[in-house]
N, CA, C and O atoms as a GROMACS GRO file, in nm:
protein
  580
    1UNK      N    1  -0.956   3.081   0.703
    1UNK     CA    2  -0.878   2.959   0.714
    1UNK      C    3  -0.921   2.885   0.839
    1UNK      O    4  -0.933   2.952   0.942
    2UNK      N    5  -0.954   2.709   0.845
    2UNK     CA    6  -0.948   2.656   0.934
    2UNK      C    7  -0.839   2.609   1.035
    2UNK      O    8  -0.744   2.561   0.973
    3UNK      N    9  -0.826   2.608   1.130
    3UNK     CA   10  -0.694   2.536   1.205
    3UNK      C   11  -0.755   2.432   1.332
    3UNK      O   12  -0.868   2.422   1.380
    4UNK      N   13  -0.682   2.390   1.348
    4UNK     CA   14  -0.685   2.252   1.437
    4UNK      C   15  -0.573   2.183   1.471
    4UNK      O   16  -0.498   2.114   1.401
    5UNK      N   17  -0.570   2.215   1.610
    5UNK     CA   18  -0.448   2.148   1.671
    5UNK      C   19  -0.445   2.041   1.789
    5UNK      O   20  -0.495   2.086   1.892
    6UNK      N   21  -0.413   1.952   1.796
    6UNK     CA   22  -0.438   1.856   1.860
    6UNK      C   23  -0.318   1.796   1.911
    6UNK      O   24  -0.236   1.786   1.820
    7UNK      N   25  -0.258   1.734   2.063
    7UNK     CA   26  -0.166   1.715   2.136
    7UNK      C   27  -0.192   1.608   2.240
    7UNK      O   28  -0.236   1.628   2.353
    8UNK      N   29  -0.160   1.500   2.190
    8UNK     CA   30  -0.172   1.388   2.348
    8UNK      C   31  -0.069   1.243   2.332
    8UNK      O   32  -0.045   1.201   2.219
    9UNK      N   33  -0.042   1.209   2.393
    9UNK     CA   34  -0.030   1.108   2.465
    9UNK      C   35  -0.035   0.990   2.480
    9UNK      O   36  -0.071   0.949   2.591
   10UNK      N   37   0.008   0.868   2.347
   10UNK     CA   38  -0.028   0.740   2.306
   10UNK      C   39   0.055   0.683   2.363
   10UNK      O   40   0.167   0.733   2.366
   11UNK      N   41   0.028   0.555   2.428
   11UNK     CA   42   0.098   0.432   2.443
   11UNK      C   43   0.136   0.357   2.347
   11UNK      O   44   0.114   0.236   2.338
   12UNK      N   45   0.223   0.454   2.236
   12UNK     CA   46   0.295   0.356   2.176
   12UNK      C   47   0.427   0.438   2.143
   12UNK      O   48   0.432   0.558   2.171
   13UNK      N   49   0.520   0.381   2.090
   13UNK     CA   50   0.664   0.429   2.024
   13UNK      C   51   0.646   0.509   1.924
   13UNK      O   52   0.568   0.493   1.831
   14UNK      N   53   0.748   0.630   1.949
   14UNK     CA   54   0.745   0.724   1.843
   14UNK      C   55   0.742   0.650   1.672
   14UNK      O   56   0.671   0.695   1.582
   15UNK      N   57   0.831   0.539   1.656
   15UNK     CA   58   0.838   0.463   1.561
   15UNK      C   59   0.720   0.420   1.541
   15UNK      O   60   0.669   0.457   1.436
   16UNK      N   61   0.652   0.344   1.616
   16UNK     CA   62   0.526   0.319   1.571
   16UNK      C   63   0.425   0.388   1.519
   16UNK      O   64   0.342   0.336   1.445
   17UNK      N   65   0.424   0.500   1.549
   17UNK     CA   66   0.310   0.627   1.526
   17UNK      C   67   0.365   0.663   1.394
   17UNK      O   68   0.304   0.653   1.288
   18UNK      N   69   0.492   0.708   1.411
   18UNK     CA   70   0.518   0.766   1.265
   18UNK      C   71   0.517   0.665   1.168
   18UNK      O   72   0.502   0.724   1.062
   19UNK      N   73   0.526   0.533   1.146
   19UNK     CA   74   0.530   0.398   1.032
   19UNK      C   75   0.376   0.422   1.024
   19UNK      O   76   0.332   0.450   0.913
   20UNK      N   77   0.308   0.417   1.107
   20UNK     CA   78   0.169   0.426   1.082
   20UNK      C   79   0.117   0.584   0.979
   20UNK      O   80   0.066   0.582   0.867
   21UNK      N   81   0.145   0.689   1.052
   21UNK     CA   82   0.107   0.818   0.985
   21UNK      C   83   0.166   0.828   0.859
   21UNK      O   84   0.107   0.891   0.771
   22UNK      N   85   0.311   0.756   0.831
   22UNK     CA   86   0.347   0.761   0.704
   22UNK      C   87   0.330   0.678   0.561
   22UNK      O   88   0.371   0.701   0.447
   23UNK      N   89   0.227   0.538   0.637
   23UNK     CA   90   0.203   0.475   0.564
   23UNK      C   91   0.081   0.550   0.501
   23UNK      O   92  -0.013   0.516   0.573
   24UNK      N   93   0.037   0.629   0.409
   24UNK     CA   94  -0.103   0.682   0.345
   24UNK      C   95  -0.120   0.625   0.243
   24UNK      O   96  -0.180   0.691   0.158
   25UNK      N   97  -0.087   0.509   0.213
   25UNK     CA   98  -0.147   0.432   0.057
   25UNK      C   99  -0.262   0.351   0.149
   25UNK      O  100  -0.370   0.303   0.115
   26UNK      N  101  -0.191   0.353   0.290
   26UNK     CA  102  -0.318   0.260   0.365
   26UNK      C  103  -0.396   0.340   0.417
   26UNK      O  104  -0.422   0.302   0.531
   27UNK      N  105  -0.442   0.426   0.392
   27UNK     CA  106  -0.496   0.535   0.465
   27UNK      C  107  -0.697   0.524   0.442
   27UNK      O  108  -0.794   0.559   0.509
   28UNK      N  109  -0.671   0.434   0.271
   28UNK     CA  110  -0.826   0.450   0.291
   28UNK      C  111  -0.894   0.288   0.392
   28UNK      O  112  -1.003   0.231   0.394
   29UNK      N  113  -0.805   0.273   0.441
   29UNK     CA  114  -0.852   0.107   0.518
   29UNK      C  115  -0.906   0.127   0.669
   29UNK      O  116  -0.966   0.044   0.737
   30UNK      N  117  -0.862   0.284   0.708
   30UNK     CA  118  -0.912   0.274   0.812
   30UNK      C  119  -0.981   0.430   0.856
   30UNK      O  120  -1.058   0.438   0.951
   31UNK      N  121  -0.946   0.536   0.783
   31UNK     CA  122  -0.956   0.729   0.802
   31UNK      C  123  -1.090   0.729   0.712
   31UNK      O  124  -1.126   0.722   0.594
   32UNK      N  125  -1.146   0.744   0.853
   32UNK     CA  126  -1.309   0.792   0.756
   32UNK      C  127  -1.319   0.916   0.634
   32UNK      O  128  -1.247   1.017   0.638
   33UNK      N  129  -1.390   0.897   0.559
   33UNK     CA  130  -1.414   0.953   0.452
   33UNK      C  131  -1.264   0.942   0.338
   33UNK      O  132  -1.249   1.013   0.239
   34UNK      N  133  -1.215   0.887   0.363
   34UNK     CA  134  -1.041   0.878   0.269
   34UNK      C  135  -1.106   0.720   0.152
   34UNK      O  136  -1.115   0.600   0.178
   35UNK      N  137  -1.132   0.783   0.052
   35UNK     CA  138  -1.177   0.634  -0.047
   35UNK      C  139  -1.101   0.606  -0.114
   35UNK      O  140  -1.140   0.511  -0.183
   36UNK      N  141  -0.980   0.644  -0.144
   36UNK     CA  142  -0.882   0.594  -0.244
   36UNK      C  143  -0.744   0.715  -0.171
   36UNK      O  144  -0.768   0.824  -0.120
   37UNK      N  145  -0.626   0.660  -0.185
   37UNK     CA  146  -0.444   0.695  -0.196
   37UNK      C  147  -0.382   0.643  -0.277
   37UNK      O  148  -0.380   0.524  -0.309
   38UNK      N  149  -0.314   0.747  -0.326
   38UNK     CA  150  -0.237   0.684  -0.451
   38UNK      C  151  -0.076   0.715  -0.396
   38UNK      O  152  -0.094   0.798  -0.307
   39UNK      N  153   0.009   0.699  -0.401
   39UNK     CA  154   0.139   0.704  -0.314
   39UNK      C  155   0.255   0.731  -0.469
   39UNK      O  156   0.256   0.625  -0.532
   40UNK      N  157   0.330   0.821  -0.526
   40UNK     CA  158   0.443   0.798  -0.628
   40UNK      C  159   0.502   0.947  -0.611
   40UNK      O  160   0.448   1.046  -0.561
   41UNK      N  161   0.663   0.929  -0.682
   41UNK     CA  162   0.704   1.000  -0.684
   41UNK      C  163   0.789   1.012  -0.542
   41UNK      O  164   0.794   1.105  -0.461
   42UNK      N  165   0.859   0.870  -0.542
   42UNK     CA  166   0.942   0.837  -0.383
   42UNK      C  167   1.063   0.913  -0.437
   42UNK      O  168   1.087   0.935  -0.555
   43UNK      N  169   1.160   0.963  -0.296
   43UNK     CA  170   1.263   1.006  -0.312
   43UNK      C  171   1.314   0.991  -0.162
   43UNK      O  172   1.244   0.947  -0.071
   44UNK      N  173   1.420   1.026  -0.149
   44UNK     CA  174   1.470   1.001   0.006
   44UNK      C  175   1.371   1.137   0.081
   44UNK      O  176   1.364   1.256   0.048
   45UNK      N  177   1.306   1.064   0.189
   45UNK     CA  178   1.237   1.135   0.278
   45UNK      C  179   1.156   1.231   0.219
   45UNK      O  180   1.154   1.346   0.262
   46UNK      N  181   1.088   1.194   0.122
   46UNK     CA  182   0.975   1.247   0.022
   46UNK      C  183   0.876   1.154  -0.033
   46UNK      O  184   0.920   1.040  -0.044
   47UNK      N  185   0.746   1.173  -0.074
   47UNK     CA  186   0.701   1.128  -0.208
   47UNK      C  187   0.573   1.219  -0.218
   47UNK      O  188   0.542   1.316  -0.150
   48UNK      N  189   0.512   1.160  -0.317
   48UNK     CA  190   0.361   1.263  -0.358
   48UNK      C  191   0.292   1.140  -0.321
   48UNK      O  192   0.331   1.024  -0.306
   49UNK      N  193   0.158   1.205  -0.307
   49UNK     CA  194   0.036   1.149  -0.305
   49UNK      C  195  -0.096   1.234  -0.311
   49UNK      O  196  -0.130   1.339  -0.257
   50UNK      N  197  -0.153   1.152  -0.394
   50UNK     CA  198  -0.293   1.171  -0.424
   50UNK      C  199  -0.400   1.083  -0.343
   50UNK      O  200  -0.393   0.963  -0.318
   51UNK      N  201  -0.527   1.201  -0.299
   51UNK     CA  202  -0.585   1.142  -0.159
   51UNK      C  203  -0.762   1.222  -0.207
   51UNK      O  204  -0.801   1.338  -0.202
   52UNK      N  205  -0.834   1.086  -0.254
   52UNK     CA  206  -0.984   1.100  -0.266
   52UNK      C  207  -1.068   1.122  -0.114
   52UNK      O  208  -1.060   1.040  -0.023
   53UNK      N  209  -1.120   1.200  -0.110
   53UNK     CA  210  -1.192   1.210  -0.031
   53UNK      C  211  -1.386   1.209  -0.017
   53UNK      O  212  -1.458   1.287  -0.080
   54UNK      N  213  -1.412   1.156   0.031
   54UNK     CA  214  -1.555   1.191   0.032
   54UNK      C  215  -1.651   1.176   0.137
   54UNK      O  216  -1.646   1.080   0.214
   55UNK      N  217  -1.760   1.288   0.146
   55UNK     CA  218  -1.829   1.296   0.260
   55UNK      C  219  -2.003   1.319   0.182
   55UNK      O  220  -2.007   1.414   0.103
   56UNK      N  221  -2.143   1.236   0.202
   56UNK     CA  222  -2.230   1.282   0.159
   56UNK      C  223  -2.184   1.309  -0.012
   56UNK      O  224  -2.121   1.225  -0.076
   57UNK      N  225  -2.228   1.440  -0.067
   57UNK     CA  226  -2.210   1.453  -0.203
   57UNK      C  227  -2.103   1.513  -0.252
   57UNK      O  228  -2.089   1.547  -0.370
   58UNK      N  229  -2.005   1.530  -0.140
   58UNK     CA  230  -1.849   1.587  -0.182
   58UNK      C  231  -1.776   1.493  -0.156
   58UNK      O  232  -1.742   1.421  -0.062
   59UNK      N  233  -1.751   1.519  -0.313
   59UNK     CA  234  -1.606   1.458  -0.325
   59UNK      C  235  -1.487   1.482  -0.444
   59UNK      O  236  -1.492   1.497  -0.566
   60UNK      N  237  -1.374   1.478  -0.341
   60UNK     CA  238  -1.303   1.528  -0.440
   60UNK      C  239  -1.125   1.507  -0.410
   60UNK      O  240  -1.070   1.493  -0.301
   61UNK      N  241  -1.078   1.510  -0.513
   61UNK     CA  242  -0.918   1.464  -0.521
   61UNK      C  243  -0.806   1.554  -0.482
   61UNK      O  244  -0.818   1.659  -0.546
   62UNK      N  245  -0.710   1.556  -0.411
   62UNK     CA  246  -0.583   1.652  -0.380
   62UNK      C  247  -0.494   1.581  -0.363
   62UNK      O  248  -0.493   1.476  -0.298
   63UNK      N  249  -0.396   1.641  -0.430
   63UNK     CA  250  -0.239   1.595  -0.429
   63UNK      C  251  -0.119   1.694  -0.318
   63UNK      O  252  -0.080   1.811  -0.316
   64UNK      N  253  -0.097   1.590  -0.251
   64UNK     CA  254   0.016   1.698  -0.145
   64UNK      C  255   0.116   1.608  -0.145
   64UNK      O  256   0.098   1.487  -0.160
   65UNK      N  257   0.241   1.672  -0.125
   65UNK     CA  258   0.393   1.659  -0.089
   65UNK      C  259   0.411   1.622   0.038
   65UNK      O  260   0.416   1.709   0.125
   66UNK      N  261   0.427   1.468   0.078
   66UNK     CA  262   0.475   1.460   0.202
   66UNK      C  263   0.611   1.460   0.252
   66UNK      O  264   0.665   1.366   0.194
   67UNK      N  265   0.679   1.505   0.316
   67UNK     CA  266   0.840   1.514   0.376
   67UNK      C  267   0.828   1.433   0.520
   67UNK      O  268   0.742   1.455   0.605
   68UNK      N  269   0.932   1.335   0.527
   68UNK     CA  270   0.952   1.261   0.642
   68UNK      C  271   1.084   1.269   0.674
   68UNK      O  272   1.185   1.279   0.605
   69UNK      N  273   1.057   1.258   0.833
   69UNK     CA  274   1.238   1.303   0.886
   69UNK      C  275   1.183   1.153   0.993
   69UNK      O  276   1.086   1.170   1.067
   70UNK      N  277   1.230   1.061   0.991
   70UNK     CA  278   1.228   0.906   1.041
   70UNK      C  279   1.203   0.963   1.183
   70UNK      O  280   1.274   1.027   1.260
   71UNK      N  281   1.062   0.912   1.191
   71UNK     CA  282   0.999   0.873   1.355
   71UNK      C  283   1.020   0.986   1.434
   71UNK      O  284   0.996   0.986   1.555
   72UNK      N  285   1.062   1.083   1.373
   72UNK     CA  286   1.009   1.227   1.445
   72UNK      C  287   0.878   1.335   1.377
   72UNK      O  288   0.783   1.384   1.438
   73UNK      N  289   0.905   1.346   1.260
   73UNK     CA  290   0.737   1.457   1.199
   73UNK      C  291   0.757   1.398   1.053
   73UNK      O  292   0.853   1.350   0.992
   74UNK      N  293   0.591   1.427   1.019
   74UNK     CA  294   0.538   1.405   0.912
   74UNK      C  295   0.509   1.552   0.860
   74UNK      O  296   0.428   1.615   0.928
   75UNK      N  297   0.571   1.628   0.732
   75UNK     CA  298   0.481   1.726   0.711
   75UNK      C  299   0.415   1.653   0.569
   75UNK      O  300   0.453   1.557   0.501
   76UNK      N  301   0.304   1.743   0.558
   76UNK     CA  302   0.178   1.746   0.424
   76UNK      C  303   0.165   1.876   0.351
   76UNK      O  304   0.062   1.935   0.385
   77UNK      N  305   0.230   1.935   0.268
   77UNK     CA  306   0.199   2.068   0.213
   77UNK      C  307   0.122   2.026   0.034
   77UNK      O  308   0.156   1.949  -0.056
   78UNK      N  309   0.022   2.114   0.049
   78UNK     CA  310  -0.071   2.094  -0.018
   78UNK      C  311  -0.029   2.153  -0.204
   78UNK      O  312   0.015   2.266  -0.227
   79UNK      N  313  -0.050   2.070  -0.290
   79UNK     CA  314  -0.002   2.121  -0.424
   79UNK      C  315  -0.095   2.131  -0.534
   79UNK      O  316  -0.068   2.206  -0.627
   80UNK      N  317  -0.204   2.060  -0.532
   80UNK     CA  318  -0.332   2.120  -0.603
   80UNK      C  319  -0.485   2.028  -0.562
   80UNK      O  320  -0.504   1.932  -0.488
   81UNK      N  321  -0.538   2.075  -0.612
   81UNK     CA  322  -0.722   2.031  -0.561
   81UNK      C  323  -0.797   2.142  -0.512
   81UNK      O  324  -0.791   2.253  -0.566
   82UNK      N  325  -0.857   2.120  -0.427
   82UNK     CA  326  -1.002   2.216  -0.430
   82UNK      C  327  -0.949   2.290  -0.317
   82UNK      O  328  -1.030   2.317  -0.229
   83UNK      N  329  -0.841   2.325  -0.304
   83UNK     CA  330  -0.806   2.425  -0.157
   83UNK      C  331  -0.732   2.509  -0.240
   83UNK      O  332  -0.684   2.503  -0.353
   84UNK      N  333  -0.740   2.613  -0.123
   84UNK     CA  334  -0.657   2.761  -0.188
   84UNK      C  335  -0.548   2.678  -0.079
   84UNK      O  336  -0.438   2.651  -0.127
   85UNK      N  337  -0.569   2.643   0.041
   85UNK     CA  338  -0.479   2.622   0.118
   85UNK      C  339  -0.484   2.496   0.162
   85UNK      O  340  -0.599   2.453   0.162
   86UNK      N  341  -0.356   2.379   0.220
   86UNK     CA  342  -0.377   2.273   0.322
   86UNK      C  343  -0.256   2.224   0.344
   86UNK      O  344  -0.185   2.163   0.265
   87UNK      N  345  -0.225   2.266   0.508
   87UNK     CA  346  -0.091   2.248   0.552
   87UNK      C  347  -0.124   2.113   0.678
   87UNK      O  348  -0.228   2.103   0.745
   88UNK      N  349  -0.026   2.038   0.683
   88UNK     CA  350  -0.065   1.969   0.809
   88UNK      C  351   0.049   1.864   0.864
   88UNK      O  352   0.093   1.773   0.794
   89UNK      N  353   0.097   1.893   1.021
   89UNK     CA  354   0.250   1.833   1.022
   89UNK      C  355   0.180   1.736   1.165
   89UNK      O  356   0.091   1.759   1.246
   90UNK      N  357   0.260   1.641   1.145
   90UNK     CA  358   0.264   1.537   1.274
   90UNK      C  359   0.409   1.507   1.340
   90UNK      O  360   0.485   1.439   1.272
   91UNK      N  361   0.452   1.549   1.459
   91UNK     CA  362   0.566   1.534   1.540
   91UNK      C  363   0.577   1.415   1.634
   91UNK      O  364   0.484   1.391   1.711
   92UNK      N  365   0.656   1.360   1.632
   92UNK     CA  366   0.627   1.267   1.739
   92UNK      C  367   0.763   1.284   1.834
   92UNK      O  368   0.878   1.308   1.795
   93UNK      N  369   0.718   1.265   1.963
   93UNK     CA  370   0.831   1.305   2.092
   93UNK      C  371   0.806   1.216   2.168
   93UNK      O  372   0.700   1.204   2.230
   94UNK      N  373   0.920   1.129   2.174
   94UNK     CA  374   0.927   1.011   2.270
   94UNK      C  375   0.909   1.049   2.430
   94UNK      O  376   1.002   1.128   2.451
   95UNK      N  377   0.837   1.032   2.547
   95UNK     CA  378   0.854   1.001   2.644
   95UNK      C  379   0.896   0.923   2.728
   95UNK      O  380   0.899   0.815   2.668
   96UNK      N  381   0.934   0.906   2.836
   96UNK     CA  382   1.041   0.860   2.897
   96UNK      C  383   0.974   0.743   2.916
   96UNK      O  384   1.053   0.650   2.906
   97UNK      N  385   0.823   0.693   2.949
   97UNK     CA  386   0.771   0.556   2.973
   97UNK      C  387   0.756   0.466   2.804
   97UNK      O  388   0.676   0.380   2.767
   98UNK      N  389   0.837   0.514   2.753
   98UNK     CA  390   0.821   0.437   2.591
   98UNK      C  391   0.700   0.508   2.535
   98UNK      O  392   0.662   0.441   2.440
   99UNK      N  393   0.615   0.626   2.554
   99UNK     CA  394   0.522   0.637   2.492
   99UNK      C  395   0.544   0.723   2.418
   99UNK      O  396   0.659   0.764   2.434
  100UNK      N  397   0.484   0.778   2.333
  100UNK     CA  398   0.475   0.936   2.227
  100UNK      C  399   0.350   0.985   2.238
  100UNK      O  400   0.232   0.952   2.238
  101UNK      N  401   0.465   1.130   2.254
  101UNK     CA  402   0.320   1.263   2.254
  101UNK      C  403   0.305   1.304   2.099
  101UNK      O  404   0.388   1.377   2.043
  102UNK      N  405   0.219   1.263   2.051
  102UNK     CA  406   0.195   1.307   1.923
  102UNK      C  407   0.117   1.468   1.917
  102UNK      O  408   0.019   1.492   1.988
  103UNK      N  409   0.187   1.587   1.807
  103UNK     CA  410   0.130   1.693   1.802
  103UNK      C  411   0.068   1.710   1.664
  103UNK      O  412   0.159   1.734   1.585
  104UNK      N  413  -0.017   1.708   1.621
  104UNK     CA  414  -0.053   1.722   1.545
  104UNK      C  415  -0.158   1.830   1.510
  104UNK      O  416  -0.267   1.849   1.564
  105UNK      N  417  -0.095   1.899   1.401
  105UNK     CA  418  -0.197   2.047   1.366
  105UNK      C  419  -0.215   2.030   1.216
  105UNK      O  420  -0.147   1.953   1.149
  106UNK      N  421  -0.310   2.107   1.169
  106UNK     CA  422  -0.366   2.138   1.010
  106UNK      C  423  -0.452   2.271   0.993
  106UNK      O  424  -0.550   2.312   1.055
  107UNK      N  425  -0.386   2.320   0.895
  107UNK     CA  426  -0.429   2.418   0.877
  107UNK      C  427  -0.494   2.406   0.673
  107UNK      O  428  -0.430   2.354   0.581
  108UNK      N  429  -0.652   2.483   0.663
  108UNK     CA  430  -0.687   2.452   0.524
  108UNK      C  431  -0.790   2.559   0.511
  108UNK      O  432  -0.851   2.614   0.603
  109UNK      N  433  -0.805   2.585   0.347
  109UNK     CA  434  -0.903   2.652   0.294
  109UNK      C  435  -0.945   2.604   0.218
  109UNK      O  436  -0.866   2.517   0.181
  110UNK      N  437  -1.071   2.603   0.134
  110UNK     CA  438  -1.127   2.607   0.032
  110UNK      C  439  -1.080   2.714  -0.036
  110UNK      O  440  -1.033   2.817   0.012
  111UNK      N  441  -1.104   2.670  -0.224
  111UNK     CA  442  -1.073   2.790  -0.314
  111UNK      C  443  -1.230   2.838  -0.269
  111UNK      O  444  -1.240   2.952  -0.225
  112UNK      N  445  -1.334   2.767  -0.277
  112UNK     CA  446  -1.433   2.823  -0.326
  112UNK      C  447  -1.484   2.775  -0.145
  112UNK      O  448  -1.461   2.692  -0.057
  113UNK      N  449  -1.612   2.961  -0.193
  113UNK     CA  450  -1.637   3.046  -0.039
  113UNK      C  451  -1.740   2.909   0.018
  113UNK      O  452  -1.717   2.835   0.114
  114UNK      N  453  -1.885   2.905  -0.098
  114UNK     CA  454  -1.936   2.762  -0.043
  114UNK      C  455  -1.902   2.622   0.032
  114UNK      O  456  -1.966   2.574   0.126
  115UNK      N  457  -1.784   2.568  -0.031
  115UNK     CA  458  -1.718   2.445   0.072
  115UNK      C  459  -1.660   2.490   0.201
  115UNK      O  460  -1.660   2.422   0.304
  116UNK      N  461  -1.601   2.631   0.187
  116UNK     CA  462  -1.576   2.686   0.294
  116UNK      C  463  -1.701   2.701   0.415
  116UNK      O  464  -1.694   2.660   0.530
  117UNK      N  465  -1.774   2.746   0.376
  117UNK     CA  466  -1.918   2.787   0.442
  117UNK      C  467  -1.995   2.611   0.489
  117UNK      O  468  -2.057   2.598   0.594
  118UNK      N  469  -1.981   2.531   0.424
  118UNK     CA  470  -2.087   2.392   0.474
  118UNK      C  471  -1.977   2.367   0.516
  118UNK      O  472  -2.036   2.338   0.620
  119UNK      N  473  -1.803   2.336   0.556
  119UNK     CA  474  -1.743   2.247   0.526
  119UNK      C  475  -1.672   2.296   0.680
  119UNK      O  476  -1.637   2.223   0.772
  120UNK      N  477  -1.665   2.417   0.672
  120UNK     CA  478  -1.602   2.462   0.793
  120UNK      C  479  -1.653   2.456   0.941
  120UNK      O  480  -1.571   2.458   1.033
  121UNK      N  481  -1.802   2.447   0.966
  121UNK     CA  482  -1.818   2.408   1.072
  121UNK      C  483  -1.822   2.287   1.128
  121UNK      O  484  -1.854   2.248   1.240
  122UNK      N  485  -1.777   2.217   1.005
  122UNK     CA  486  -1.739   2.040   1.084
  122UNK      C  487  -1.604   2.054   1.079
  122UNK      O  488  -1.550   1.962   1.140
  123UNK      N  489  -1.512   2.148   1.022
  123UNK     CA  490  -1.364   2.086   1.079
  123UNK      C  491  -1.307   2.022   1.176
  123UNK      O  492  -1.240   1.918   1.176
  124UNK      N  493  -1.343   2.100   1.265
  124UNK     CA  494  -1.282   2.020   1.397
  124UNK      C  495  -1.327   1.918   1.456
  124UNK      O  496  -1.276   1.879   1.561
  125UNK      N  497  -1.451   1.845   1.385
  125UNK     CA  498  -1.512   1.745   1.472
  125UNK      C  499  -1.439   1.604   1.362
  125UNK      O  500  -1.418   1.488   1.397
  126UNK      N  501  -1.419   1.656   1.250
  126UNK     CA  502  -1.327   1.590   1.120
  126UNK      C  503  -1.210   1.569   1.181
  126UNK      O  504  -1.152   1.460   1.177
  127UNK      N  505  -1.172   1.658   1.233
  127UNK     CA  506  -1.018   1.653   1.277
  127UNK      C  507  -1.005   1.562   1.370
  127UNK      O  508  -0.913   1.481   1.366
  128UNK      N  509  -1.124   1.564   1.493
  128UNK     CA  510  -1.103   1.469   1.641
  128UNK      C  511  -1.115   1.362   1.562
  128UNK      O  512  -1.020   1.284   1.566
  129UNK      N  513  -1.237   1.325   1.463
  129UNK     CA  514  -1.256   1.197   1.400
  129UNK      C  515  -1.161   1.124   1.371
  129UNK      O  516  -1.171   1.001   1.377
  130UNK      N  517  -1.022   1.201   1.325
  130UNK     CA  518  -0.971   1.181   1.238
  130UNK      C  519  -0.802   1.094   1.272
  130UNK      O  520  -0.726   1.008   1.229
  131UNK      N  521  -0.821   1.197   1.384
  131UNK     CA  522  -0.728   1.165   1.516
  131UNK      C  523  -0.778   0.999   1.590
  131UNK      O  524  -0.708   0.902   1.622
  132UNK      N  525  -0.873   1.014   1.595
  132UNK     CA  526  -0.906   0.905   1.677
  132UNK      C  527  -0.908   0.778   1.589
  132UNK      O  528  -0.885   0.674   1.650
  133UNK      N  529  -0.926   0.771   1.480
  133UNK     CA  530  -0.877   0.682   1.387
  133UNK      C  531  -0.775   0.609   1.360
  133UNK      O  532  -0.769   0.487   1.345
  134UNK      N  533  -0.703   0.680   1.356
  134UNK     CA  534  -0.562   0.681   1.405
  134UNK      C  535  -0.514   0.612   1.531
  134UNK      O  536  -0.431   0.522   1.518
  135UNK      N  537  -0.557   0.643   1.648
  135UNK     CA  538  -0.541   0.578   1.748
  135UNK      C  539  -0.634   0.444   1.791
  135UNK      O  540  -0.626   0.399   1.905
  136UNK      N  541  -0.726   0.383   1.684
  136UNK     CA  542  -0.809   0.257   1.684
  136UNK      C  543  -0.709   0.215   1.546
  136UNK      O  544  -0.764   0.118   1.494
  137UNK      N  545  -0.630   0.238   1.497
  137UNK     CA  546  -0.563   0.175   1.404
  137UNK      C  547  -0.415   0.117   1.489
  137UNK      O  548  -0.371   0.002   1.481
  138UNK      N  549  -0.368   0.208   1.553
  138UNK     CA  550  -0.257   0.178   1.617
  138UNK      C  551  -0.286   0.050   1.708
  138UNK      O  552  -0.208  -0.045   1.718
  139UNK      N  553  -0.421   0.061   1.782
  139UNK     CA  554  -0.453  -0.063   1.892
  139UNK      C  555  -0.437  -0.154   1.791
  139UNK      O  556  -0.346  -0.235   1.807
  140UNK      N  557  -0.517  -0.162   1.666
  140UNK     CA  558  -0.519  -0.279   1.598
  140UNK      C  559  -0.360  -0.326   1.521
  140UNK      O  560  -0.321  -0.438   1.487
  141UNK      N  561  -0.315  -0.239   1.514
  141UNK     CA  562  -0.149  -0.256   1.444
  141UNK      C  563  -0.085  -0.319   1.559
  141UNK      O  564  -0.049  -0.437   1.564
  142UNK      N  565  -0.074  -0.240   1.643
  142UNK     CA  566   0.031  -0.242   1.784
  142UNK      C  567  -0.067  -0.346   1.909
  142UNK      O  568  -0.008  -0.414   1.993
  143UNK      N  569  -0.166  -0.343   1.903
  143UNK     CA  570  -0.197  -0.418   2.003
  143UNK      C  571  -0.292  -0.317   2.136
  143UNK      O  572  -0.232  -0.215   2.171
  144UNK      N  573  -0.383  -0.335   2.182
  144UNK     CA  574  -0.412  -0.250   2.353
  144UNK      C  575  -0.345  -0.133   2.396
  144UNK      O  576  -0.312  -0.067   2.297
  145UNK      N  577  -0.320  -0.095   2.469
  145UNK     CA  578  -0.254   0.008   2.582
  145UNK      C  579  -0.251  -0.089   2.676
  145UNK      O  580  -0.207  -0.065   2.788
   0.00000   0.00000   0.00000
């Protein structure tokens, strides 16, 4: 199993971070390799989504369950596609200068040993990518630091 955990420090509002992380129908406009979100199946502080991905000659579709608790965490638990496993939660904790420490971790497998084997030694550089995306989306949503 891969993991990746990541913890810092944005100049922006917990609200802001989480409207952003929870919006994923917009997700392929700015998260590299994300080519299509499909968003259904709303319920209070729920919905599904389906999330294309592609890198080079992989590509491929997964559907996960997102749960939202308003402007504090995002979780993602994974319900079918090409993983045996894919967990992944985003917290957000207001600091006292208006900013949020965002924590964000993911944890994933491949069913199959091959994607595991090419796929796993870029995780974590996927993950910083992925993160940082995120935070060039927020400048452009929210504005500078």
């Amino acid at each position: 199993m891969h993991h990746f955990v990541e913890k810092k420090v944005l100049p922006y509002s917990d609200e802001q971070l989480f409207a952003l992380v929870a919006d994923v129908a917009k997700y392929p406009e700015f998260l590299p390799w994300c080519l299509g979100a499909r968003v259904y199946g709303r319920k209070a502080g729920q919905f599904d989504a389906d999330v294309i991905i592609g890198f080079k000659m992989f590509r491929e579709r997964f559907t996960s369950r997102v749960t939202l608790e308003e402007n504090r965490k995002v979780d993602v638990d994974y319900i079918k596609g090409p993983m045996k496993r894919l967990y992944n939660h985003w917290r957000f904790i207001p600091q006292e200068n208006g900013h949020c420490l965002v924590d964000f971790e993911v944890d994933f497998e491949f069913s199959s040993r091959i994607l595991n084997q090419v796929i796993g030694p870029l995780f974590g550089e996927a993950c910083k990518r992925m993160m940082h995306a995120f935070e060039e989306r927020a400048t452009v949503l929210y504005g500078p630091a």
